[in-house]
C-alpha positions in Angstrom: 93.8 114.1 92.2 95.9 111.1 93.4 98.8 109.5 91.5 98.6 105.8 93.3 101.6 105.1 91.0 103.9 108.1 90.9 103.8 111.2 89.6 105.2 110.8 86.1 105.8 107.7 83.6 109.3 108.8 84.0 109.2 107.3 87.9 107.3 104.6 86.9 109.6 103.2 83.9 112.6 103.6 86.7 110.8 101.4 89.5 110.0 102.7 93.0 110.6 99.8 95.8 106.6 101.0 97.4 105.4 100.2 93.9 107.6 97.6 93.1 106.1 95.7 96.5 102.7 96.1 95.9 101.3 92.5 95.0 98.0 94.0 93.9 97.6 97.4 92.1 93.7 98.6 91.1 92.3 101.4 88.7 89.1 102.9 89.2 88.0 103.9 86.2 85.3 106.8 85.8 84.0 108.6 83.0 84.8 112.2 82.5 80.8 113.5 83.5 81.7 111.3 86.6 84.9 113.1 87.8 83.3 116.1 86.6 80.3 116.2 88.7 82.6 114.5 92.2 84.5 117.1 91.4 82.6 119.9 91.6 80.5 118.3 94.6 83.5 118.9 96.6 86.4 121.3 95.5 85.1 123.4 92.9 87.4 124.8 90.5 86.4 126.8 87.4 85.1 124.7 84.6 88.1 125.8 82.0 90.5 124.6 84.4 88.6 120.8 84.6 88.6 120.7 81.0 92.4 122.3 80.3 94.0 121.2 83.5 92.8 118.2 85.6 91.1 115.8 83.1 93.8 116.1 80.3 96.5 115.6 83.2 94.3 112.6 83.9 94.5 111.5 80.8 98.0 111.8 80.2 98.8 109.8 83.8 96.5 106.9 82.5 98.4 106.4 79.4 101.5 106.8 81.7 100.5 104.0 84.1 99.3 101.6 81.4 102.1 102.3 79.1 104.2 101.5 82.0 102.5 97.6 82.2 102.0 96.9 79.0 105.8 97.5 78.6 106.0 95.3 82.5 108.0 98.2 83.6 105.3 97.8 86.4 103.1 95.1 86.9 99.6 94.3 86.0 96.3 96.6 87.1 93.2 95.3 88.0 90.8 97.6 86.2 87.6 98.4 88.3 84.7 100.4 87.2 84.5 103.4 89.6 80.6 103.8 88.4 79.6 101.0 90.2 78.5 101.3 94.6 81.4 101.2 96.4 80.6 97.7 98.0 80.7 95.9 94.6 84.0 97.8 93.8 85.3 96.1 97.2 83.9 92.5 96.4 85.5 93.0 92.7 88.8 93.7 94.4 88.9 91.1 97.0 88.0 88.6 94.2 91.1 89.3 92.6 93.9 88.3 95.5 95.6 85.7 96.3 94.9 84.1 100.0 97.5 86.0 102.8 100.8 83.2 102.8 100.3 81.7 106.4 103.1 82.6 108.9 
C-alpha cells in the first residue's frame, strides 16, 4: 500500500516539510471487501496475510493520520469515497481547492 503521509504517526506528530507544504491532503476511503477484491485483482497475497497483515496495518495508519489532524499536528483531510468512478472522485477533489494565487 501507500503511506501519502508517512510511514508512522510518529513522523507525522514531528512534521515533514513535503507534508507540511501540501495545501490540500485527500483520503480515499474504501471498504475492506473493496481493498480486498483490488487487491487480489492485482498482487495476490494469501488471504491470512490480508486479514493479519495489510488491512490491520491499514487500520492502524488511518487512526495514525487522523489522530495526527484531529490533534493539527497535520492539517485537515478531505475525505473522498474511493467506491465511487474515478471521475466523480476527481470532480469531488477539485471542488475542494482554492483557485492557483496569480503570479
Amino acid at each position: 500500500g501507500f503511506r501519502a503521509f508517512h510511514e508512522s504517526g510518529q513522523h507525522l506528530r514531528d512534521g515533514d516539510l513535503l507534508v507540511q507544504r501540501m495545501q490540500l491532503r485527500f483520503w480515499l476511503q474504501i471498504s475492506r471487501d473493496t481493498c480486498y477484491n483490488r487487491r487480489m485483482a492485482t498482487t495476490r497475497v494469501p488471504e491470512s496475510v490480508f486479514d493479519r497483515a495489510l488491512w490491520p496495518c491499514h487500520e492502524e495508519y488511518e487512526t495514525d493520520v487522523f489522530s495526527a489532524v484531529s490533534t493539527r499536528d497535520l492539517g485537515p483531510i478531505v475525505n473522498i469515497s474511493g467506491e465511487i468512478p474515478p471521475q466523480e472522485n476527481s470532480q469531488q477533489g477539485c471542488s475542494q481547492r482554492e483557485p492557483f494565487p496569480t503570479l
